[in-house]
N, C-alpha and C positions, 0 to 999 in steps of 0.2 A: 504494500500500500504506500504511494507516495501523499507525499503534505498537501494537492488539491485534492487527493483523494478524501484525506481523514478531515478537510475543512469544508468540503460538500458534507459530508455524514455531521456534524456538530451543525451546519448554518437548514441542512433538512429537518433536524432536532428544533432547530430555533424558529423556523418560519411554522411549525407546527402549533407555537404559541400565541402567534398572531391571531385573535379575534376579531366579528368584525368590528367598527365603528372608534378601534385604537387610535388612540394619538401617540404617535412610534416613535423615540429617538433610531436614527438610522446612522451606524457606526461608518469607519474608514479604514485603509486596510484591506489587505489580499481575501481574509475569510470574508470582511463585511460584505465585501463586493458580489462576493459568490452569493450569502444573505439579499443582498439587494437584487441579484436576478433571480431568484426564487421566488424574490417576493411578487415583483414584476408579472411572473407568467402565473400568480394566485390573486394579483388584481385585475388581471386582463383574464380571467375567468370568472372575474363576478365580484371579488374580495374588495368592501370599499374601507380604506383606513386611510388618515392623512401623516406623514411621516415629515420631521424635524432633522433633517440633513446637518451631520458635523462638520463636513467639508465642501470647498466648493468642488471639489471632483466627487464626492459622492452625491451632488446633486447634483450633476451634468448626468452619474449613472443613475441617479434613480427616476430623472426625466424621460432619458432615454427608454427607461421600463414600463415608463407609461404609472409612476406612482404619484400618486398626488400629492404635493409635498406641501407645507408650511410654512411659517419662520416662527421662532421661540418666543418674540414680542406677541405674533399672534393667539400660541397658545402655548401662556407661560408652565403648564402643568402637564405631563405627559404620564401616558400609563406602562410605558415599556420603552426603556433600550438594550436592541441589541448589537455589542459592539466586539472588537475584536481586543485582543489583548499579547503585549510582547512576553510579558510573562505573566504568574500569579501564585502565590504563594497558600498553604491549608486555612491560612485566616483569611483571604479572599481579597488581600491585597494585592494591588497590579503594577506592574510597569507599564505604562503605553507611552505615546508620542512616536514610533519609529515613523511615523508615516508625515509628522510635524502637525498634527490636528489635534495637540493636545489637550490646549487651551476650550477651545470649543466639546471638544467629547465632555469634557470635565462637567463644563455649564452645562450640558444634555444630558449628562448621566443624574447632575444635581436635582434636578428638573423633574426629574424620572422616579413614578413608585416605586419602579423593581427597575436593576440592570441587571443581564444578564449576558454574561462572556460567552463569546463562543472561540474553539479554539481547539488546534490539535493537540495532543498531550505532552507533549516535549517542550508545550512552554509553562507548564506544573512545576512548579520548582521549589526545593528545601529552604533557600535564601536570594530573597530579592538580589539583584546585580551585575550577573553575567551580562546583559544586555545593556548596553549603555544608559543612563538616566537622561531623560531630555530635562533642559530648562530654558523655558522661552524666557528668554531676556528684551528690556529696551534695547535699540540700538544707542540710542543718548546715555552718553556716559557707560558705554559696555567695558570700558577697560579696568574701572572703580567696582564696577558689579565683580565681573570676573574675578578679581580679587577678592571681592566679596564673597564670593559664592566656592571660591577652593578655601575660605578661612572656617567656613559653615561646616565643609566635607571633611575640613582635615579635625573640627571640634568635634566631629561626629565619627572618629573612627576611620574615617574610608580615604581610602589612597587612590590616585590614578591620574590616566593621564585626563583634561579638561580641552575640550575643541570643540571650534568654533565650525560648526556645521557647514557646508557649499554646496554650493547646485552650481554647476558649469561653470566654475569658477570661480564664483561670487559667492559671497555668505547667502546662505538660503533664508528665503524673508515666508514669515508663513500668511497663513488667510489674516491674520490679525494686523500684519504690518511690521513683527517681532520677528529677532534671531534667535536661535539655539543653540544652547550651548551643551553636548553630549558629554556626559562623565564616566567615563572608564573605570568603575569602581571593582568589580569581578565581583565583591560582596558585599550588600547593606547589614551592617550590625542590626541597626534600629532603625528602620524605616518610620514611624512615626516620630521620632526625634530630629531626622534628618527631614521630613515635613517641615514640621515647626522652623527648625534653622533656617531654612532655604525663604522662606516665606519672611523673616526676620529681613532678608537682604535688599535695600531696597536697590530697583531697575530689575528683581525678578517678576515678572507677570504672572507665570504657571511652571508647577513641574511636572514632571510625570508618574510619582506616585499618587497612586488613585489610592485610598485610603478610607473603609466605610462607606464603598457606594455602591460596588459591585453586592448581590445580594442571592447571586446563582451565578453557574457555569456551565457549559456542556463543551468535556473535552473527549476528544476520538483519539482511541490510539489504534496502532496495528499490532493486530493480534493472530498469529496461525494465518497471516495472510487475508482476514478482516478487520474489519474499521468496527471498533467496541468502542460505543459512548459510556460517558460516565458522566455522573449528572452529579455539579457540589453543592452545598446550601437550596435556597427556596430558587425551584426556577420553572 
């Protein structure tokens, strides 16, 4: 079983949960995307929900699926997201941002009664880390943050290297108008400690530990050559 395989079996699990007349956060990301064309061909068979797009590329694809979409001013309360995740740990803590939509997932997943991950198994993990930590930073004043924000990681235990993200060259600017700053940490001691810090710095906007908001998960792993879901908390 490769990784679209076991991310189609987690987003069929997810699209399962869809009701109709939900108000959806609609995540970003390899799995979300696959969620978003399922959902697609379960609206264009009759399913009406209006869905809350995290990124502007998941709302080019959720247009394109023909899903009716929103914006969050319009309906500031939602009944479900589901979204993708880089990692997550047995307390249902997450890393996300690889995809730079951090900031926004965050306000969607906040927004949201229940979130719920979907995700192959291999990103289940003993301690948050291995995956680098996003932090969307101001551009103004980024050189004072950045100092900022390795004095936070180094009071918090965590070592590594600190980069400033690029797209084609250029520091990669996200939907918000912010840069990122990627932390190489291998391992978070305390993920909630290092919340706090981070959030203490000012010119940080968002990070990517998600913390208390995830509240389910459906992870697929491969198993004898099938794709076995595992369902965590309420989802």
């Amino acid at each position: 079983m490769s990784g679209p395989d076991l991310r189609r079996a987690a987003a069929e699990v997810a699209v399962g949960l869809v009701t109709p007349g939900m108000r959806l956060g609609i995540g970003t990301g390899s799995t979300a995307n696959v969620f978003v064309e399922l959902l697609g061909a379960r609206v264009r068979a009759g399913l009406d929900v209006v869905g809350v797009p995290t990124s502007e590329a998941t709302r080019v694809a959720a247009e394109a699926a023909g899903i009716r979409l929103a914006t969050l001013e319009a309906l500031p309360e939602l009944d479900l997201t589901i979204d993708g995740a880089d990692e997550i740990d047995d307390a249902m803590r997450l890393v996300k941002g690889g995809g730079g939509a951090l900031l926004r997932e965050k306000i969607v997943a906040f927004a949201s009664h229940r979130m719920v991950v979907i995700a192959d198994g291999a990103k289940r993990v003993a301690t948050l880390g291995a995956f680098p930590l996003p932090i969307e930073v101001n551009a103004f004043g980024l050189g004072a943050t950045r100092r900022g924000v390795a004095a936070a990681l180094a009071a918090c235990g965590c070592t590594g290297e600190l980069v400033l993200r690029q797209s084609d060259g250029a520091p990669f600017v996200s939907d918000g108008g912010h840069h990122i700053l990627d932390a190489h940490l291998g391992r978070i001691p305390d993920p909630d400690a290092l919340s706090a810090a981070l959030w203490a710095v000012p010119g940080v906007v968002e990070h990517g530990l998600f913390i208390g908001l995830a509240t389910g998960a459906i992870l697929a792993e491969a198993r004898d050559g099938q794709a076995v879901v595992t369902r965590l908390g309420i989802v």
